[in-house]
C-alpha positions in Angstrom: -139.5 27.3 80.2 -140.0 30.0 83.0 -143.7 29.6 83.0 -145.4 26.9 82.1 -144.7 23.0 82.1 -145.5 21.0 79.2 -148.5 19.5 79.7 -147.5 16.1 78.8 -144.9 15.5 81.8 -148.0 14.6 84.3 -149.3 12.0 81.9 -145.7 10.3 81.5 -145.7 10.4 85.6 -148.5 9.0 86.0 -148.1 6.3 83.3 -151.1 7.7 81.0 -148.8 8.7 78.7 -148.1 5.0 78.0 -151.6 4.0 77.8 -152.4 6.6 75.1 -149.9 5.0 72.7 -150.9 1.7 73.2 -154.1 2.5 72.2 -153.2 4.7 69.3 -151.6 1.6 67.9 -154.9 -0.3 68.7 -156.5 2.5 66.4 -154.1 1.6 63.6 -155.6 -1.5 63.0 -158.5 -0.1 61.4 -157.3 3.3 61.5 -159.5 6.4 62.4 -156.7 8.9 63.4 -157.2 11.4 60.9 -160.4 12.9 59.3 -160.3 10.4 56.1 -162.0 7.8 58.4 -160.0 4.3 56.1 -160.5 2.2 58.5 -157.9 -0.2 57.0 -155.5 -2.0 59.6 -152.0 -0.2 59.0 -150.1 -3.1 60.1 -151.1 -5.0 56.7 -152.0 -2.4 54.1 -151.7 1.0 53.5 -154.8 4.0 53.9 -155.1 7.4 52.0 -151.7 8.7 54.0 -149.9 6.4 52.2 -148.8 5.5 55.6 -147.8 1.9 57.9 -146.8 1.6 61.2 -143.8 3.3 61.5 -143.2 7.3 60.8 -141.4 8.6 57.9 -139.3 11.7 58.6 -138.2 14.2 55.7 -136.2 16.3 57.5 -135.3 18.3 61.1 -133.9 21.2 62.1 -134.3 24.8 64.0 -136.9 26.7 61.9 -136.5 30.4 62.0 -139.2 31.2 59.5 -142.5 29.7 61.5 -144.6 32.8 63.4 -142.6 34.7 65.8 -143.8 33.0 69.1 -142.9 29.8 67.8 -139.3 30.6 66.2 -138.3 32.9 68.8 -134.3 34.0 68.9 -133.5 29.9 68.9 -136.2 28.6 66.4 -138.9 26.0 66.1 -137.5 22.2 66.9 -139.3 21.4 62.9 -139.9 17.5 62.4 -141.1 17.1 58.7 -143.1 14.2 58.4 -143.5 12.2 54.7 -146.9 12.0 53.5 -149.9 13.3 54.1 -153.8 12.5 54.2 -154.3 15.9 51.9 -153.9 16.1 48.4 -153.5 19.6 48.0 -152.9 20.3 44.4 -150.8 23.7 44.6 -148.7 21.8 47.7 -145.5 23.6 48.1 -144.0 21.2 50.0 -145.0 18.7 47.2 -142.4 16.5 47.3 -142.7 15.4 51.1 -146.5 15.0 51.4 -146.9 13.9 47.9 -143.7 12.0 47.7 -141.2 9.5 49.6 -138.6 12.1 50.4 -137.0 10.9 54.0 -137.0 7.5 55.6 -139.0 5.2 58.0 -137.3 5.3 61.9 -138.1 3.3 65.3 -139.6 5.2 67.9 -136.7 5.3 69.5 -134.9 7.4 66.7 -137.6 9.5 66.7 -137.3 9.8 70.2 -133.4 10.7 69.5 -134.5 13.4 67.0 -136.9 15.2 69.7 -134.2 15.5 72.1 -131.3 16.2 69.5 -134.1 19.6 68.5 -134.1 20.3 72.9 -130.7 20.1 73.2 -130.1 22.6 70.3 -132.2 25.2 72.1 -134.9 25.0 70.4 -138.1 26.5 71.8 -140.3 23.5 71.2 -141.1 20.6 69.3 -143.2 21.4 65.8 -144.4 18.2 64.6 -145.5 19.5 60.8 -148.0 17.0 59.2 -148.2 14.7 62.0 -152.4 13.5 61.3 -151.2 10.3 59.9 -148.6 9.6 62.9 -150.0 10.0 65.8 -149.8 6.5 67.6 -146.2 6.9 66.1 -145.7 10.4 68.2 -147.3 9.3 71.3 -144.5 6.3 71.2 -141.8 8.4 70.7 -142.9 11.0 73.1 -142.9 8.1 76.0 -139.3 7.2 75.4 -138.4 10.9 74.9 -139.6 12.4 78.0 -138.2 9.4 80.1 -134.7 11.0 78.8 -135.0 14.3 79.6 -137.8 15.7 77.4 -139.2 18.9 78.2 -140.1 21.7 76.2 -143.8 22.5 74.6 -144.9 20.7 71.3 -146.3 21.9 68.5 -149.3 19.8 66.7 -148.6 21.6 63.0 -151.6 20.0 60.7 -153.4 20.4 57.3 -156.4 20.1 60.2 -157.9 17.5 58.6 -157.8 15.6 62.2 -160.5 13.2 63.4 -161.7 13.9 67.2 -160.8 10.3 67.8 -156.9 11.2 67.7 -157.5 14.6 69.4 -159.3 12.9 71.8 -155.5 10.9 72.6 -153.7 14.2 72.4 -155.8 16.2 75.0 -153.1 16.7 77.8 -150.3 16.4 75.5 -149.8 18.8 73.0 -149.5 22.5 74.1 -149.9 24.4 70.9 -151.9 23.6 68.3 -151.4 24.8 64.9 -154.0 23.9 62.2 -155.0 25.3 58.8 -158.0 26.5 58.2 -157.9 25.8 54.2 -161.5 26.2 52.9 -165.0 27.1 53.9 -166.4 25.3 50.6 -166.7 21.5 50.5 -166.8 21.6 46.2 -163.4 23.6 46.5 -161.8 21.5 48.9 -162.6 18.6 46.6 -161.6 19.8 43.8 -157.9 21.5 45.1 -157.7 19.2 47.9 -159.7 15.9 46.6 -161.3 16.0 50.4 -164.7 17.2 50.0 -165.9 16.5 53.4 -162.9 19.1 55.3 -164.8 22.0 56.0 -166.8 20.5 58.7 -164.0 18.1 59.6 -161.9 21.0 59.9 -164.1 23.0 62.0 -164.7 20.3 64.2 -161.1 19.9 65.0 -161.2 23.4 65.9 -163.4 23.8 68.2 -162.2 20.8 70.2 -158.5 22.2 70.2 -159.6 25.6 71.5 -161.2 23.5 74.2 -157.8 22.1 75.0 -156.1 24.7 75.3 -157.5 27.5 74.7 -156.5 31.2 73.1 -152.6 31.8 72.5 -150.7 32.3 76.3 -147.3 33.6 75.4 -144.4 33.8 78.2 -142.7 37.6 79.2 -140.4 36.3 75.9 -143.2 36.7 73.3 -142.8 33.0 72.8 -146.0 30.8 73.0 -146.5 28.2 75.6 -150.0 26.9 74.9 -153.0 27.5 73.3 -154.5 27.6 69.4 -152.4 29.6 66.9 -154.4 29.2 63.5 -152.9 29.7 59.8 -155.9 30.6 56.7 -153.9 30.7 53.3 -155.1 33.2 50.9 -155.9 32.0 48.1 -156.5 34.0 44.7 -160.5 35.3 44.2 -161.3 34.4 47.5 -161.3 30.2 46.9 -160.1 29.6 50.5 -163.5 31.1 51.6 -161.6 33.4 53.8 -164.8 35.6 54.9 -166.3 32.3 55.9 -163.7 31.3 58.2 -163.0 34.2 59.6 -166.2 34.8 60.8 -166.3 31.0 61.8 -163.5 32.0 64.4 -164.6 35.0 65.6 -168.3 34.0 66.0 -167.4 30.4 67.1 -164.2 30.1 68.4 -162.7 33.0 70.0 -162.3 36.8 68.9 -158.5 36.5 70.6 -157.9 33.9 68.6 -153.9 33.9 67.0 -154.7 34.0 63.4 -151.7 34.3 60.7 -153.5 35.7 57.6 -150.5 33.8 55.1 -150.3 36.3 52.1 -147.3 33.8 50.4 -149.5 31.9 47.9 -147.5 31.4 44.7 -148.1 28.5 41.6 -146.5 25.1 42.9 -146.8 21.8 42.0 -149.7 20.8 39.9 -151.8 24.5 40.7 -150.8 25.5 36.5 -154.4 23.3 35.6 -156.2 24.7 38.4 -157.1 28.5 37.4 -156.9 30.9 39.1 -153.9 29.1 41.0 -151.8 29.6 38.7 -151.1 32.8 39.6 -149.7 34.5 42.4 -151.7 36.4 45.3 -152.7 40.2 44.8 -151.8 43.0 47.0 -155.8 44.0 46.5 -156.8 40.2 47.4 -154.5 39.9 50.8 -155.7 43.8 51.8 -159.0 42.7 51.2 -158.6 39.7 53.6 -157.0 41.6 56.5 -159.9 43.6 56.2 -162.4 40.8 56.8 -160.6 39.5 59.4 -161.0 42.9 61.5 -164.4 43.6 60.5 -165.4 40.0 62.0 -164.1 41.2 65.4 -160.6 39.0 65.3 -157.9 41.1 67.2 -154.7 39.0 67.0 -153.5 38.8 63.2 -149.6 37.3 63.0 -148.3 40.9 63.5 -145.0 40.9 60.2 -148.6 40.3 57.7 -150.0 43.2 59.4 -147.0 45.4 59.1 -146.8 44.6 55.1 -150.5 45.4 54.9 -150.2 49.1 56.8 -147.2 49.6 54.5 -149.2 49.5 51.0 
């Protein structure tokens, strides 16, 4: 990095880093690190991320399709993790957070992978779906940065997070990435089987924005810290897109780094769950850019802004 320093070195130096492990792992036993609140102890039965004590990884690898000041020239260091504590119906990722795609690894593995992604050139570390693994990251990220770890990471979530494992990660993660999936507790029960996520969800928000703040990108373009949130459209206006929009600019920040994600198409189980089962509109994603600007937001990703001014 030429400008910043990722802000979990300090904690590691100081041992801190450590100490918020161990006691992610005390959390475990009757787990509140993620917004579904089981409260079961990990270590002898399963919660609702379908999840123990050790991470389960999918997949990892450079990622050249994530938002520009995260992929860069070199790409996003991506670590898919198995599972998830959503249940989005219309998942197109369906068969990692819905199924047992990848395996179970130490922390020291996991450790391994981290610095495999570094030494790659990768321009950080983009944990995707990591709610459900966060004692599991924080161990990891000990062992990691004591061989050689360095670069930003990326906290990509479903943001269903509780404040109790953001409270762990303030002072470690530089970016945060949440989505912002609904505005309406009914739909987010019914296409997510969460009803409770709006105001989880915004909760999460505002406490990573007091982390770290708007988007700071380096002289590169590529981001270094700050919030950088994602809102999928969603046909006839189900993610409550005017709703959230307004949430951010009203509540959060008007520079907030919103990507306004246009790519909604049928997956998964969306075929019972009308209108999801059917692709996005050019009307319906025009429409949204449009609500976005009115509320006073002035960074949308800028390749969905380009395919808007083109229709």
């Amino acid at each position: 990095m030429t400008t910043f320093e990722a802000c979990y070195l300090s904690l590691h130096q100081s041992g801190e880093l450590a100490d918020r492990a161990s006691i992610a792992r005390q959390h475990e036993r009757a787990c509140d690190l993620c917004g579904r609140y089981c409260r079961v102890d990990r270590s002898e039965r399963h919660g609702g991320c379908r999840t123990g004590t050790k991470a389960w990884v999918a997949s990892y690898g450079p990622h050249h399709g994530e938002e520009q000041p995260l992929s860069g020239w070199r790409g996003s260091g991506t670590i898919f993790f198995t599972w998830c504590n959503l249940r989005c119906q219309y998942c197109q990722n369906s068969d990692i957070s819905q199924g047992s795609a990848g395996r179970e690894v130490e922390s020291d593995e996991l450790a391994a992978i981290m610095l495999t992604l570094q030494e790659s050139g990768c321009h950080n570390i983009n944990f995707v779906s990591p709610s459900h693994v966060v004692a599991e990251i924080l161990e990891a990220l000990d062992i990691a940065v004591n061989h050689g770890l360095r670069i930003p990471l990326v906290y990509n979530t479903g943001g269903f997070d509780s404040l109790e494992a953001l409270t762990l990660l303030d002072g470690v993660i530089d970016i945060y990435m949440p989505d912002m999936k609904y505005a309406d507790r009914l739909v987010a029960r019914r296409l997510s089987k969460i009803g409770n996520y709006p105001e989880v969800n915004r909760a999460a928000i505002r406490e990573m924005h007091r982390q770290v703040g708007d988007l700071i990108l380096d002289s590169r373009g590529i981001a270094q810290r700050g919030l950088l949130v994602r809102h999928l459209v969603l046909p006839e206006g189900l993610a409550g897109t005017e709703e959230t929009v307004r949430f951010l600019a009203e509540e959060i920040s008007t520079n907030t780094y919103l990507n306004l994600m246009d790519q909604y198409r049928p997956c998964y189980k969306a075929h019972k769950y009308p209108p999801l089962n059917r692709r996005l509109t050019s009307d319906e994603y025009r429409e949204a850019i449009k609500m976005a600007e009115d509320a006073g937001l002035t960074r949308l990703d800028e390749r969905r802004r380009a395919i808007y001014l083109r229709w």
